[in-house]
ROTOR-994785 format. One record per residue: residue number from 1; residue in three letters; x, y, z of N, C-alpha, C in turn. Coordinates in Angstrom, 1 decimal, padded with zeros to 4 digits. Example, Ala and Ser with C-alpha at 12.3 -4.5 7.8 and 13.67 -1.06 7.14 Angstrom:
ROTOR-994785
    n  res    n_c1    n_c2    n_c3   ca_c1   ca_c2   ca_c3    c_c1    c_c2    c_c3
    1  Ala   013.2  -005.7   007.8   012.3  -004.5   007.8   013.2  -003.3   007.8
    2  Ser   012.8  -002.2   007.1   013.7  -001.1   007.1   012.9   000.0   007.9
***
This chain:
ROTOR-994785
    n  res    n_c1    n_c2    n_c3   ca_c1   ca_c2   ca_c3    c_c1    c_c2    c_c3
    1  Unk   000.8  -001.2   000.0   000.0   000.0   000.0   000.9   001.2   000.0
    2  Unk   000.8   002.1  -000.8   001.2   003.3  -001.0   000.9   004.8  -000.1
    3  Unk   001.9   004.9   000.7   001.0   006.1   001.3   001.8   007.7   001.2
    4  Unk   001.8   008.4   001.7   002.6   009.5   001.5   003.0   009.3   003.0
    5  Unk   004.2   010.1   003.7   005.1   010.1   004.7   004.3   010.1   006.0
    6  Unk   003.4   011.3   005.9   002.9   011.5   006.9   001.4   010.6   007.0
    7  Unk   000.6   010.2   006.1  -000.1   009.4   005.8   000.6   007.3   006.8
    8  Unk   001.6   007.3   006.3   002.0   006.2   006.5   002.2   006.3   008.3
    9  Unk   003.0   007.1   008.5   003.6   007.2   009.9   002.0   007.8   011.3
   10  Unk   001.0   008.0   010.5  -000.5   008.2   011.5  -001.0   006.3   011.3
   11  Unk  -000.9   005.9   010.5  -001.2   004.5   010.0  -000.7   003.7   011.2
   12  Unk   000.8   003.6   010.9   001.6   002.8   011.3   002.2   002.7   013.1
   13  Unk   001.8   003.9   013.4   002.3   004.6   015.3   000.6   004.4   015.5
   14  Unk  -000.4   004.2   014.8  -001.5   003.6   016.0  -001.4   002.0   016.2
   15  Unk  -000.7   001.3   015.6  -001.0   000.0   015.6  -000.3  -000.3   016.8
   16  Unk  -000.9  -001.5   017.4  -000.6  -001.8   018.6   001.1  -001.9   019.1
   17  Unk   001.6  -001.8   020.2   003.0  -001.2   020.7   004.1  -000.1   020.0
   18  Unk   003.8  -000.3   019.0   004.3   000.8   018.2   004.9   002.2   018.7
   19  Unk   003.6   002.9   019.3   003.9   004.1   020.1   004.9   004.1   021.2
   20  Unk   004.5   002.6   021.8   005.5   002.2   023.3   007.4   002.4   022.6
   21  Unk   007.4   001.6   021.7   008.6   001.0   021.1   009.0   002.0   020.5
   22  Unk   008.7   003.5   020.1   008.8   004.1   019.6   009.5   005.3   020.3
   23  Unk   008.6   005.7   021.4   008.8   006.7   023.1   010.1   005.7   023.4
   24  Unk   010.3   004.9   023.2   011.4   003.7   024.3   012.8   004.3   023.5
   25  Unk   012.3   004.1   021.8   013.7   004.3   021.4   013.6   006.1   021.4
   26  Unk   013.1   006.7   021.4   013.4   008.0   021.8   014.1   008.9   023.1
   27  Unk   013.3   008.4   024.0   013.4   008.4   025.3   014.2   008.3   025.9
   28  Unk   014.9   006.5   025.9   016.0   005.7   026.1   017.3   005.6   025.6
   29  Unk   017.6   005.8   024.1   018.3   005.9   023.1   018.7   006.9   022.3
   30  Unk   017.6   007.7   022.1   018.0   009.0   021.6   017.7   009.1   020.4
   31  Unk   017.0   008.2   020.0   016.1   008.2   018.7   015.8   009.2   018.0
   32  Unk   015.5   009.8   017.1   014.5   010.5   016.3   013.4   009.5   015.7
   33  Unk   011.8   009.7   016.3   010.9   009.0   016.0   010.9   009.2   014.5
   34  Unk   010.8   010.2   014.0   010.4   010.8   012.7   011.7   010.1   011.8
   35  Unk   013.1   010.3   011.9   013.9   009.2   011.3   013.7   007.9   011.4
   36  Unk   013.3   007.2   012.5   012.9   005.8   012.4   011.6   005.4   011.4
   37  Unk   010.8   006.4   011.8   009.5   006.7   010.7   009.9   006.2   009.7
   38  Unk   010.6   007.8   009.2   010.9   007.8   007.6   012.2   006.4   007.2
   39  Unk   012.8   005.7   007.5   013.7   004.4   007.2   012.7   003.2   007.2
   40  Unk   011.5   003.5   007.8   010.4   002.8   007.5   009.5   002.8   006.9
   41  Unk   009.3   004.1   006.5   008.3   004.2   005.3   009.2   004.3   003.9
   42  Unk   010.6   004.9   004.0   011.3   003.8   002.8   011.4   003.0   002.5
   43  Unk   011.4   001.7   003.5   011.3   000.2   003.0   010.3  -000.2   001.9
   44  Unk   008.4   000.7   002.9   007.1   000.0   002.3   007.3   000.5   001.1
   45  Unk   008.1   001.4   000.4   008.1   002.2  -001.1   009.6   001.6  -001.8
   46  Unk   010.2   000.8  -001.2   010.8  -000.3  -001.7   012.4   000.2  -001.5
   47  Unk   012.6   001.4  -000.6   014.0   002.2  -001.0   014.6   001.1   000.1
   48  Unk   015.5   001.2   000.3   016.9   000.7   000.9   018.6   001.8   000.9
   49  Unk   017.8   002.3   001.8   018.5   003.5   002.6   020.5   003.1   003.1
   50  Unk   021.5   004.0   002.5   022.2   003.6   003.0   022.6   004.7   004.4
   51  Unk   023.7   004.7   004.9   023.9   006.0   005.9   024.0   007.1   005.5
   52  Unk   024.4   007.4   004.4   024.8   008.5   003.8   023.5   009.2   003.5
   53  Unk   022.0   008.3   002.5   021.2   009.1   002.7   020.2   009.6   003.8
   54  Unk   020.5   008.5   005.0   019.4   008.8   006.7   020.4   010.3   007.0
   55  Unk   021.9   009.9   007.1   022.4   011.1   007.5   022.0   012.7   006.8
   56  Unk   021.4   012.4   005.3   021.5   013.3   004.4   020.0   014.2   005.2
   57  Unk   018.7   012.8   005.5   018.0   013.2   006.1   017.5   014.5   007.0
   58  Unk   018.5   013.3   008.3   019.0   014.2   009.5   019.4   015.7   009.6
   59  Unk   020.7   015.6   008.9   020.5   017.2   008.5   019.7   017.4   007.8
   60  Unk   019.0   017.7   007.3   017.9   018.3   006.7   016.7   018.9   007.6
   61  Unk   016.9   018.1   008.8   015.8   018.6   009.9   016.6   018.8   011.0
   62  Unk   017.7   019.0   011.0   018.1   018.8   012.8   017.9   020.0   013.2
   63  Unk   018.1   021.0   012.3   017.6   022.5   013.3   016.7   022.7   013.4
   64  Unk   015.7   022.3   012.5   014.3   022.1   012.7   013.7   021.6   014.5
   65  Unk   014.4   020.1   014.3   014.3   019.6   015.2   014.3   019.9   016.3
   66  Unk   016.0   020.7   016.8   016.1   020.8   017.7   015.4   022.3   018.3
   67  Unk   015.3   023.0   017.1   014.8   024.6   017.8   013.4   024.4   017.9
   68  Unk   012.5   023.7   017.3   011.0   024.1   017.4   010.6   022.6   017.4
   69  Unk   010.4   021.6   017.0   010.0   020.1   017.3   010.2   020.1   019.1
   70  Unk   011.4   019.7   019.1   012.1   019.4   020.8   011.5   020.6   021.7
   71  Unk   011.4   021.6   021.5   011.4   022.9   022.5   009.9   022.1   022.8
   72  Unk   009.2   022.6   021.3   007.7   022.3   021.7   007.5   021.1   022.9
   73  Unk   007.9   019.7   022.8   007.6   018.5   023.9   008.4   019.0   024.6
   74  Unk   009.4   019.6   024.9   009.7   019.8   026.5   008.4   020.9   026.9
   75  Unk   008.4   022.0   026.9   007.1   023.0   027.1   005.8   022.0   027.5
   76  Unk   005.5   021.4   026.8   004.3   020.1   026.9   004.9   019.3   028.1
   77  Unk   005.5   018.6   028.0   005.7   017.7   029.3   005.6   018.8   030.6
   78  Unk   006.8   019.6   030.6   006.9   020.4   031.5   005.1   020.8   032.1
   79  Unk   004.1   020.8   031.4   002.9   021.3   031.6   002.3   019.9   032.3
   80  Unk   002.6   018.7   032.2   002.4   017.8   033.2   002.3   018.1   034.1
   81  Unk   003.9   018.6   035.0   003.7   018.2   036.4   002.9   019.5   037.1
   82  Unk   002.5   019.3   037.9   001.8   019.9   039.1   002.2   021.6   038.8
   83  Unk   001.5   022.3   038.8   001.2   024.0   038.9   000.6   024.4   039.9
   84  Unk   000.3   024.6   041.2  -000.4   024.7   042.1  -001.4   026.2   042.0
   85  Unk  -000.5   027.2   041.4  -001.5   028.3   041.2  -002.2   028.5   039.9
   86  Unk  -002.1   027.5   039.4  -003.0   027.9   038.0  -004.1   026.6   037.6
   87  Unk  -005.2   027.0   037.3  -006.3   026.6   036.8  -005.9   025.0   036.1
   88  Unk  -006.1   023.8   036.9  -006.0   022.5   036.1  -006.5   022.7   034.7
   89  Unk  -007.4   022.8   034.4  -008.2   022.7   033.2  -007.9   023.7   032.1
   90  Unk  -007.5   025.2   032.9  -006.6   025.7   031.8  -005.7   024.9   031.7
   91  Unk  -004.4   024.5   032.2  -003.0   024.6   032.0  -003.1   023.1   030.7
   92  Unk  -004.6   022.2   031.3  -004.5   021.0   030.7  -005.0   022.0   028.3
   93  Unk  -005.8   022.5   028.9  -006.3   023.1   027.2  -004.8   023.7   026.8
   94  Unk  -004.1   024.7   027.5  -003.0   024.8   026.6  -002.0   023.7   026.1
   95  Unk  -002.1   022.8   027.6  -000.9   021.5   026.5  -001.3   020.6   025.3
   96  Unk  -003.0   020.8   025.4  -003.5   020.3   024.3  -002.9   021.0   023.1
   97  Unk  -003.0   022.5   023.2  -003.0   023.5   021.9  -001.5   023.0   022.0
   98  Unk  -000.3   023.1   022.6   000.9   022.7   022.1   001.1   021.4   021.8
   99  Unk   000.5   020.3   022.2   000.7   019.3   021.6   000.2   019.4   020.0
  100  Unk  -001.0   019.6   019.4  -001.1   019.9   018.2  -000.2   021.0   017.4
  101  Unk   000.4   022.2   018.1   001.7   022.8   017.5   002.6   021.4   017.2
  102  Unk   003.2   020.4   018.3   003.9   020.0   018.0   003.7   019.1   017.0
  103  Unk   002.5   018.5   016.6   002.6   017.3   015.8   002.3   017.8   014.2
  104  Unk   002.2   019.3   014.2   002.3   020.0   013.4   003.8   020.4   013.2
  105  Unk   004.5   020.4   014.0   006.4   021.0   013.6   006.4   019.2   013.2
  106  Unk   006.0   018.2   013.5   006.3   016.9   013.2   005.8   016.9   011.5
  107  Unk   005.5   016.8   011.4   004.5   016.8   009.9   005.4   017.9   009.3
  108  Unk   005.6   019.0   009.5   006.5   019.5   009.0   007.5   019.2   008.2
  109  Unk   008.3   018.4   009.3   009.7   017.5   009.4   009.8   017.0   008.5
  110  Unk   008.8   015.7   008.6   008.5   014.7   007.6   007.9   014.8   006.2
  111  Unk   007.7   016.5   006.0   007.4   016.6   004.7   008.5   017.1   004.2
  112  Unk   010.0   017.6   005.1   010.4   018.2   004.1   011.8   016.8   004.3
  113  Unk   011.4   015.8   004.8   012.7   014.6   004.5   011.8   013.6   003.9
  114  Unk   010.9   013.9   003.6   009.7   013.3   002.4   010.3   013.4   000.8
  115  Unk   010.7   014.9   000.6   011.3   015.2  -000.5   012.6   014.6  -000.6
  116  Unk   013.4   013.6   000.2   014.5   013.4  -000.3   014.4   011.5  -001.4
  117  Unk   013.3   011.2  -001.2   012.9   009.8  -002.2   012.1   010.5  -002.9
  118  Unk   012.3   010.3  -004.5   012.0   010.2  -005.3   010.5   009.9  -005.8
  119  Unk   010.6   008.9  -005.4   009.5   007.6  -006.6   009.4   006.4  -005.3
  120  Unk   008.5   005.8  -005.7   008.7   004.2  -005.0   009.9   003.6  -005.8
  121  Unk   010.6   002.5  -005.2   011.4   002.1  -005.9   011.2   000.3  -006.1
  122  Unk   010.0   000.3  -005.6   009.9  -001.2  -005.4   008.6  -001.6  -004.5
  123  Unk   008.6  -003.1  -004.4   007.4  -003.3  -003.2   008.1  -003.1  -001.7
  124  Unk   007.1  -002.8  -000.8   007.3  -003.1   000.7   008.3  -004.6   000.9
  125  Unk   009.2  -003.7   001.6   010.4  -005.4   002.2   010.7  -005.1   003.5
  126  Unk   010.2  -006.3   004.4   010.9  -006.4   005.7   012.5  -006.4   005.3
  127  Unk   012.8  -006.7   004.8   014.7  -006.8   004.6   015.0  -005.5   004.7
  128  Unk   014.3  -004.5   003.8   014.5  -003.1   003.6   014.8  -002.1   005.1
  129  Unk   013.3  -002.9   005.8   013.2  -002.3   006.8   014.8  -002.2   007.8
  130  Unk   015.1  -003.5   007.7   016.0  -004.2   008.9   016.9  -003.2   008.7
  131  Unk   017.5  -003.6   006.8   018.9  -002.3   006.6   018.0  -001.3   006.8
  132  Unk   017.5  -000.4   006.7   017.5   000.5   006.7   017.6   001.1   008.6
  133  Unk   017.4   000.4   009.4   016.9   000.8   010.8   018.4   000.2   011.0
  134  Unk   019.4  -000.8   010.8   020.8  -000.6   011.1   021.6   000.4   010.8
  135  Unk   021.3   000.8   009.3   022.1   002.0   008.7   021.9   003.4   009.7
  136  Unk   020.7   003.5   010.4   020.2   004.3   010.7   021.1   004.5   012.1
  137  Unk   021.2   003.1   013.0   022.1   003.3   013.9   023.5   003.5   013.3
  138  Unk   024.3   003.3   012.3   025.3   003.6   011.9   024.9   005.4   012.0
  139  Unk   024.5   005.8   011.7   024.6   007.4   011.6   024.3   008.1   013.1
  140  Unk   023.2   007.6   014.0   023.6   007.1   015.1   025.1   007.2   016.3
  141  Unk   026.2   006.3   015.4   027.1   006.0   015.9   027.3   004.6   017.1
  142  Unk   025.5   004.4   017.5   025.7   003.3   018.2   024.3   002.7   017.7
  143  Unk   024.2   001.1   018.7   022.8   000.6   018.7   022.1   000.9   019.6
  144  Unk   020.5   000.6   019.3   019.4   001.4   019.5   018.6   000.1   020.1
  145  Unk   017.6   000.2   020.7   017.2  -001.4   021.6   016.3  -001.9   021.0
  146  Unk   017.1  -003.2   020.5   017.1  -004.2   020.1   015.5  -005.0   020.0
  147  Unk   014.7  -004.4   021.1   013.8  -005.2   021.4   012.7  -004.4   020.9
  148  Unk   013.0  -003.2   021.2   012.4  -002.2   020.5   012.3  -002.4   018.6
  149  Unk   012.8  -002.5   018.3   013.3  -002.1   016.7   012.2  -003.8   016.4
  150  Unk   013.3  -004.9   017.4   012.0  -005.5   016.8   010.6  -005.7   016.5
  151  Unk   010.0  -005.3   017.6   008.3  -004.9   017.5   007.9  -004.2   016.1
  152  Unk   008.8  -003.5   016.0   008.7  -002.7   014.6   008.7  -003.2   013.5
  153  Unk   009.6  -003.9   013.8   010.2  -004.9   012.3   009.0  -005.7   011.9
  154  Unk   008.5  -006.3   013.4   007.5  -007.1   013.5   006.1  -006.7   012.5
  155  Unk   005.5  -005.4   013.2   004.7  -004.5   013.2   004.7  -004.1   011.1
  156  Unk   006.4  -004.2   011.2   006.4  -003.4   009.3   005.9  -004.8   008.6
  157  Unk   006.3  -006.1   009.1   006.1  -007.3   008.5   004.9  -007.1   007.9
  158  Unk   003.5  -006.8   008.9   002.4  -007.5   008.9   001.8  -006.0   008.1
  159  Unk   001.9  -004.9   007.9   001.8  -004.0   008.2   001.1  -003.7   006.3
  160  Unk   000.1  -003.0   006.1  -000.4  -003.2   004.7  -001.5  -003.4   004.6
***
């Protein structure tokens, strides 16, 4: 099935553990969700990503990333814990309004390392997937949990 970037990655992050495995390698590891995304929605459009293009990626959004993606979820989380002088139910509506900023700087992201594939280049391959989510920790510099990546792999198998 053919989807567009952002299309694929709303698909694909509700299916079950997904989100978990996802927050784990972020969280944990240091992930970029939206790179793991996109080396996964390269596979289902047949690409086979080497380091050079995830890295090519990467820069393409890291300032992105880190000035307005990142800021946004810290601001948001920070709005979790406890405020004792301000209105629950406000503080809760604004983290809503910034969580929609943020999945909007997301969508962003992903449209503009959307533009670096071409075309489809083939059918969906778990193989695709695997290289592509190793290469990914090559750029990285280390590995990323293992157990995590699997669910994924799992999840891209069945995934269509």
């Amino acid at each position: 099935m053919n989807y567009d970037f952002w299309s694929f990655s709303l698909q694909f992050y509700q299916r079950p553990e997904v989100a978990k495995a996802c927050l784990e390698l972020q969280d944990r590891d240091g992930a970029d969700v939206n790179l793991i995304l996109f080396a996964l929605w390269a596979a289902s459009r047949g690409h086979r990503l080497d380091a050079s293009a995830i890295a090519g990626a990467e820069q393409t959004v890291r300032q992105w990333r880190e000035t307005v993606t990142q800021q946004l979820r810290a601001a948001r989380r920070a709005m979790k814990a406890r405020h004792d002088a301000f209105d629950v139910a406000a503080v809760e509506a604004l983290r809503q309004q910034v969580l929609a900023a943020e999945l909007e700087a997301e969508r962003l992201q992903q449209n503009a390392m959307a533009t670096r594939l071409n075309d489809d280049a083939g059918d969906a391959s778990p193989s695709a997937a695997r290289q592509n989510l190793s290469e990914y920790e090559v750029v990285l510099g280390r590995p990323i949990g293992s157990a995590s990546v699997a669910i994924l792999l799992d999840v891209f198998a069945q995934f269509g």
